[in-house]
C-alpha positions in Angstrom: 79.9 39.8 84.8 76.1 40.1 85.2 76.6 35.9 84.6 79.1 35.6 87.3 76.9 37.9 89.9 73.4 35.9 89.2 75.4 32.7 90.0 77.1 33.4 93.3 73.2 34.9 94.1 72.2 30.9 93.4 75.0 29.6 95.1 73.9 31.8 98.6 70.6 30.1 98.4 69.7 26.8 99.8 69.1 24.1 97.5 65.2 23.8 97.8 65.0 27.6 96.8 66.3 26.7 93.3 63.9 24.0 92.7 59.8 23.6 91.9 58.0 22.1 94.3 57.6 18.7 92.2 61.5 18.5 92.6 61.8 19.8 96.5 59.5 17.0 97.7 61.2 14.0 99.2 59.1 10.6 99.3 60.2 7.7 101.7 61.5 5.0 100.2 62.1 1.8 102.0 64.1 0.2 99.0 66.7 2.9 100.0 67.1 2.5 103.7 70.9 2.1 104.4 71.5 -0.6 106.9 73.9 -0.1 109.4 74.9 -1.5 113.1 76.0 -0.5 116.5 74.7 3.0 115.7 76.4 5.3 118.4 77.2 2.0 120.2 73.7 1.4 119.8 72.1 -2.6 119.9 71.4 -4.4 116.6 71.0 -2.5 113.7 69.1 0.3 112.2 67.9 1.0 108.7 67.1 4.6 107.4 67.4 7.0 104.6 68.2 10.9 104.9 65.3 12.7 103.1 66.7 16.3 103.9 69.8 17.8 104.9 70.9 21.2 106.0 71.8 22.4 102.4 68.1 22.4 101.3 67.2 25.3 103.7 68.4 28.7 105.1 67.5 28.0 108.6 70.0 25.6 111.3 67.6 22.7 110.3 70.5 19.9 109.9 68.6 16.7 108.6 65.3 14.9 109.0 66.0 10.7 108.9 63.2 8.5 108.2 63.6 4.5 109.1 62.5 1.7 111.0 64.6 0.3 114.1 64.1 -3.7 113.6 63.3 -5.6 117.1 66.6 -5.6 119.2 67.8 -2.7 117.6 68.7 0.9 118.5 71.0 3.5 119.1 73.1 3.8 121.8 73.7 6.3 124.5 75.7 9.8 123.5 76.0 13.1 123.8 75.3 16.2 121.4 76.6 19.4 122.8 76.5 21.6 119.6 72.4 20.9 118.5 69.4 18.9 119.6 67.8 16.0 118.4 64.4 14.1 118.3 63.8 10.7 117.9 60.3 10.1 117.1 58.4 6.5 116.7 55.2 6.3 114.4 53.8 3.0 115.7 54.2 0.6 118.1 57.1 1.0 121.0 60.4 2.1 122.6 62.6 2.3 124.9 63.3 6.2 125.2 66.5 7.4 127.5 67.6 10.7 128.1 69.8 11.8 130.7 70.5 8.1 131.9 66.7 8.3 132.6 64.6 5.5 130.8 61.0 5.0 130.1 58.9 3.0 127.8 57.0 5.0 125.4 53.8 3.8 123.2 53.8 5.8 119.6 53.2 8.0 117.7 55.5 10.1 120.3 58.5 11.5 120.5 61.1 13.1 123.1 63.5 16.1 122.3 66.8 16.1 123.6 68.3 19.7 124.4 72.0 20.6 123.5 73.9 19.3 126.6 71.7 16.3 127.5 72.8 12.4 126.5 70.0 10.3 124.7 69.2 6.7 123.0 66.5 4.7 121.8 65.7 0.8 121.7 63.3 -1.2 120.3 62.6 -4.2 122.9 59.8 -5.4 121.1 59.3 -8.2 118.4 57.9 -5.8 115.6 59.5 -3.1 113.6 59.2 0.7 114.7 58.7 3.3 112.5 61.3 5.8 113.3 62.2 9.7 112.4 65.1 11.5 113.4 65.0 15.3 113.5 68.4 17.7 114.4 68.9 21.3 114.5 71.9 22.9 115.1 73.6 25.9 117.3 75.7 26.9 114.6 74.2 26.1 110.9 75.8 22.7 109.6 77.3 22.0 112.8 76.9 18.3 114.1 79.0 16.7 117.0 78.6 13.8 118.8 80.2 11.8 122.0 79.4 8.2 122.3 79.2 6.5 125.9 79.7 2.7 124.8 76.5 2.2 126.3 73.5 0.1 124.0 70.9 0.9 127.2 69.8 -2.7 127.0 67.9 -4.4 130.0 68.4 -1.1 131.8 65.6 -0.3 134.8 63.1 2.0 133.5 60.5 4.4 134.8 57.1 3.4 134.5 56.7 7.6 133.8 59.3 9.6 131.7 60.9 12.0 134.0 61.7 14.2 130.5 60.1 16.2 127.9 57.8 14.0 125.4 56.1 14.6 122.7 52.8 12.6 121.9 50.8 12.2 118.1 47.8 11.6 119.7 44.6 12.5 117.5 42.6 12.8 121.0 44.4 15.4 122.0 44.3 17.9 118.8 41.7 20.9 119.4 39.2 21.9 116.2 40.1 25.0 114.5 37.5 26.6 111.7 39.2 28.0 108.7 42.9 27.2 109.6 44.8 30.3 108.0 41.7 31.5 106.0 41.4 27.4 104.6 38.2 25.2 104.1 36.2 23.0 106.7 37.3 22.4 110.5 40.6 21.2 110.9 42.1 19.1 114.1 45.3 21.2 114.9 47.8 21.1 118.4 51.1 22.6 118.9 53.0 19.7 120.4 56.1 22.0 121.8 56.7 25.3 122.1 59.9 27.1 121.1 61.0 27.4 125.1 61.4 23.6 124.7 64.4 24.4 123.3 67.6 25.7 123.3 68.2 26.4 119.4 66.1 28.1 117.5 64.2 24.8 116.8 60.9 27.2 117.0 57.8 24.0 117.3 56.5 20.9 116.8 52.9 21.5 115.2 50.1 18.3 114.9 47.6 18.8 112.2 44.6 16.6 111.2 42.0 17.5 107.9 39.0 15.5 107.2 38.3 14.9 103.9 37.6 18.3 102.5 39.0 20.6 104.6 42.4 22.7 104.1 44.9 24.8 105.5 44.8 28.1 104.1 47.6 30.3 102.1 50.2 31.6 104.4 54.0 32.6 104.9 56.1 33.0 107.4 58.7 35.6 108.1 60.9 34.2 110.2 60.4 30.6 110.4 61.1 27.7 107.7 59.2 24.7 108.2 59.7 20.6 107.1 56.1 19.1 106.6 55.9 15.4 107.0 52.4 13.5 105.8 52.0 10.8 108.2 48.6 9.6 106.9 46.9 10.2 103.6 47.0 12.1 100.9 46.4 15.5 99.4 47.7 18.7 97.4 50.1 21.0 98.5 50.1 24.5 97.4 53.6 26.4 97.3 54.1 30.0 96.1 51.9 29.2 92.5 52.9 25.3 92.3 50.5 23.0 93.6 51.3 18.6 93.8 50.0 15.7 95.2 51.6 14.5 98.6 51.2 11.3 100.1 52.0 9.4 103.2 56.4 9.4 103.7 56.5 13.1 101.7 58.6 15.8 103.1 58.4 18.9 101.9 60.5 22.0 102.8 59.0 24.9 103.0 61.7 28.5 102.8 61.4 31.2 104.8 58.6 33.8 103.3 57.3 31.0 101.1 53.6 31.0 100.4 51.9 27.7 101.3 49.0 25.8 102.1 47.7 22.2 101.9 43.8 20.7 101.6 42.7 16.9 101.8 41.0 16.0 98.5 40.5 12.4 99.5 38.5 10.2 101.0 40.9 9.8 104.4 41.9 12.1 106.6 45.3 13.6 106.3 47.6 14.0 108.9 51.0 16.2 108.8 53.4 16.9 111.1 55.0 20.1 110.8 58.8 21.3 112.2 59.2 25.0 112.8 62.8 27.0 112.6 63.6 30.4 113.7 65.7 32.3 112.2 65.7 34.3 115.2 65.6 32.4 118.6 61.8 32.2 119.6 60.7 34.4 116.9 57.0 32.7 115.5 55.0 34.5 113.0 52.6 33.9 111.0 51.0 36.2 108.0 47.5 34.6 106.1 47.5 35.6 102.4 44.2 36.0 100.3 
């Protein structure tokens, strides 16, 4: 019995709760992109690989896709009326519509689209993009989708997005001494705000260190986050595991977990950092010694 009760205790918790952190990290791998075309009636094809789905965390988080859109490629126009999704570009360009509404966008940046809204992305460009995908749910694991048959190809744009973005830019991140009780200065910016949104999507967070510096020990109550290392390298810390991370690493992050990060390198490291409520715009953050 006592068997039977500390299994179906397991089986209530999502799948990164179960694991160390050496096993809940996800690295990009680019031998493992799926290739696949005409996404949502989309131009050209599209090559990615899921590095976390809703079943490794407690929070409407559904999945975080990493991939690159080749040149001519995208994904068509549709609808998500039962979550919200961001595409998000690295490097070079793309074509971003929401709404019917399309504008050229230089990365890194990215632009949310709200339950209820239509979006796409192409890449008219003769390079590869560096592309993320990011969805969150109304209801935990619930994804819908309603495709218009439209590939937004050769469509008239506006020379200025007339919807929300999101930009990466370093030049816009403010210094902030002894993030969470860390080491050094760090370069930090919240990027959106939960009012952005309509789930309980809670942030988009921007965070620079210079060689040296770190993030301090924290947990929060009420919000899981995904951490993804854009640039560099550096060690993790995670309730009393530490590991190395490294550009393409995503690492999930439960709620109430203790966590910080520090650059031990010689480059800076850069992370970007999604925030889920468990409770719509409910943020909080506790430092711990």
């Amino acid at each position: 019995m006592k068997t039977l009760l500390v299994w179906l205790l397991l089986a209530a918790l999502p799948l990164a709760a179960r694991d160390p952190l050496a096993k809940r990290i996800v690295r990009t791998d680019p031998t493992q992109y799926r290739q696949i075309r005409a996404v949502h009636g989309g131009a050209g094809e599209l090559h990615y690989q899921g590095l976390v789905d809703g079943y490794a965390m407690g929070s409407s988080l559904l999945f975080l896709h990493r991939g690159v859109i080749p040149p001519g490629g995208g994904i068509g126009h549709h609808f998500h009326n039962q979550m919200e999704e961001m595409f998000v570009i690295l490097d070079n360009e793309a074509e971003f519509t929401v709404n019917g509404r399309t504008s050229r966008i230089e990365g890194p940046a990215g632009a949310p689209c709200r339950m209820g809204s239509s979006h796409a992305i192409y890449n008219p460009t003769d390079r590869p993009t560096q592309w993320m995908n990011i969805a969150v749910s109304r209801v935990k694991g619930r994804y819908d989708a309603f495709d218009l048959g439209d590939d937004r190809v050769g469509v008239a744009k506006d020379k200025i997005p007339v919807f929300i973005t999101m930009r990466l830019d370093r030049k816009l991140l403010k210094p902030v001494e002894r993030m969470n009780g860390g080491q050094g200065t760090a370069q930090y910016r919240r990027t959106l705000q939960p009012e952005v949104f309509y789930t309980n999507w809670a942030y988009m967070d921007h965070v620079l260190l210079p060689p040296g510096a770190s993030v301090g020990r924290h947990r929060h109550v009420g919000v899981e986050e995904l951490h993804y290392v854009m640039k560099g390298a550096g060690q993790f810390q995670l309730e009393k595991d530490s590991e190395t991370i490294r550009e393409g690493d995503a690492i999930p992050v439960l709620f109430n977990e203790v966590h910080g990060f520090e650059n031990a390198g010689t480059e800076p490291l850069e992370i970007m950092i999604i925030g889920v409520s468990r409770i719509k715009e409910s943020v909080d953050t506790v430092d711990v010694p």
